[in-house]
Structure formats: C-alpha cells, structure tokens
Residue, then its C-alpha position, 0 to 999 in steps of 0.5 A: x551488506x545491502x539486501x538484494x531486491x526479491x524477484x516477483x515470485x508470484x501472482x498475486x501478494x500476499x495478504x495478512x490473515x486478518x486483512x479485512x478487520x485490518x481492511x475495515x479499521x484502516x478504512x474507518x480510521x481514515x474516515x474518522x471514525x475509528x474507536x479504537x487507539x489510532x496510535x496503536x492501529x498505526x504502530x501495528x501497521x508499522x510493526x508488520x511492515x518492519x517485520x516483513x519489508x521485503x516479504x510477501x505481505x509489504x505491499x499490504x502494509x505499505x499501502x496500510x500505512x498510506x490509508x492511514x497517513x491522513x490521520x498521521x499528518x493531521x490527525x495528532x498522534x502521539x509521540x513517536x508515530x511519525x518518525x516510525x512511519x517514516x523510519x519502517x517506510x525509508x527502511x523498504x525504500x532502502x531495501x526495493x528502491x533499486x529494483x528494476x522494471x520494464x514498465x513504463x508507469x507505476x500506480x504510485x506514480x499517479x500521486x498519493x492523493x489520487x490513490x488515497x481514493x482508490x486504496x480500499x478498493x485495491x487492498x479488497x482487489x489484491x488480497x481477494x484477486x477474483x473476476x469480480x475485484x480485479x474489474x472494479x478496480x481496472x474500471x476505476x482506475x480508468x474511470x470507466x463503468x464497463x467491465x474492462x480487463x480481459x484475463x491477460x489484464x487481471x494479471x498484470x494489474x496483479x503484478x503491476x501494483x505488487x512490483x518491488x518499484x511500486x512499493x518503493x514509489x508508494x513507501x517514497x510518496x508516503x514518507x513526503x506526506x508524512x515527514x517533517x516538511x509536511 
C-alpha cells in the first residue's frame, strides 16, 4: 500500500538537535575541508533521512544531502554511497512526489546549482526561523540587500521551502546530479 503524503502541519520544520555541528561538517564537507570520514558524514545523512522520509526533519536532511552531493559526484566516495543517496532520495520522491500544491513555483525549481549557494543560509533560516534569518534569506534570494519580508512573508517562505512538492523537487534534482548518468 502506497504512503499518503503528510499535510503541513506546521509552521516551521522541524530540525534535528544537533543541526549546527551537522550544519558545520556539511558546510565543511562541501567546501573541502572536512577531516572527518566524508562517507560516513554522507551515510548518516542518508541513514537520518531514510528513517524519517516523510517526518518532520526530511526537508533537513534532503537538503543535507544536496549540500553534500558535490563531493558524491566528484569527490571519490566509497562503495556503495551513491546508490544509497539515490536509493533513500527516490524512496522520498516515491513517498511526496504526488503531493499537491497551490504555488505556482518551488525553491527547487530554481535549479540544484543556484541552490547549492544558498543551502547554508536556508538550513540556518529553517531550523532558526527568527526576524533576523528569515530576511537574510528573503534578500538573498531576491538579490537584494534591504530588509525585505514583512511578517506575512517570513511565513510563507517558512512554509514555501518545507511544502511535501518542494522536497520531492529538491530529492528529484539530487538524485539527476548524483545518479549514474552524471
């Protein structure tokens, strides 16, 4: 029996407990400069999300995984990464791939490249959704540098990036960067 897609049921996601070490290896990995085991760092990501593809914390780790899929592709990971990125990523667009949505556009939709860039700023935004990040990340995103986003705003950019569709896009566009035609 197929999974029904959950409902938003709230304002802002979810984020693990320990989302700014994650934040910061994610970042560092990205960067190159992580000394830790990156297959494991990547492993644990893909373990979190499997465990929990539909829950509350998905959009964290889906977006995890697309900080992390530079160094998936290129990077020379071990045997057996890839395919588990791609395995626990088509398992969430299986599972909110046929969510639907009122919005006209997606974050996802921008392309995987344009958000690479933007990634650290929206997983800080998200999972620390105060006055401050929720600017930042309005004015980024429209490449502007005045404060932008009235109250209004701030939630629906909440709710816009944590939407079922967005996910499934975000799970969809990694899983074409990382997969075997890359």
């Amino acid at each position: 029996m197929d999974e029904i897609p959950p409902q938003p049921s709230q304002s802002r996601p979810a984020a693990p407990d320990n989302w700014e070490e994650l934040l910061e290896d994610w970042e560092d990995l990205h960067q190159g400069y992580y000394l830790g085991d990156k297959d494991e760092a990547v492993l644990d990501c893909v373990r979190q999300l499997d465990a929990d593809t539909t829950g509350e914390q998905a959009l964290f780790w889906t977006l995890g995984l697309a900080l992390l899929s530079p160094y998936v592709v290129w990077g020379h990971p071990g045997p057996g990464v890839e395919a588990a990125v791609v395995e626990a990523l088509a398992k969430v667009e299986r599972a909110l791939g046929a969510y639907t949505c009122e919005r006209d556009r997606h974050p996802h939709e921008d392309g995987l490249e344009a958000q690479l860039k933007l990634l650290p700023r929206v997983l800080t935004a998200l999972s620390n959704p105060g006055e401050a990040e929720l600017d930042d990340l309005a004015m980024a995103k429209a490449g502007r540098s005045k404060p932008a986003a009235p109250e209004g705003q701030r939630a629906e950019l909440l709710s816009h990036w944590a939407c079922p569709r967005n996910v499934a896009g975000f799970a969809r566009a990694i899983m074409a960067h990382v997969g075997p035609a890359h």
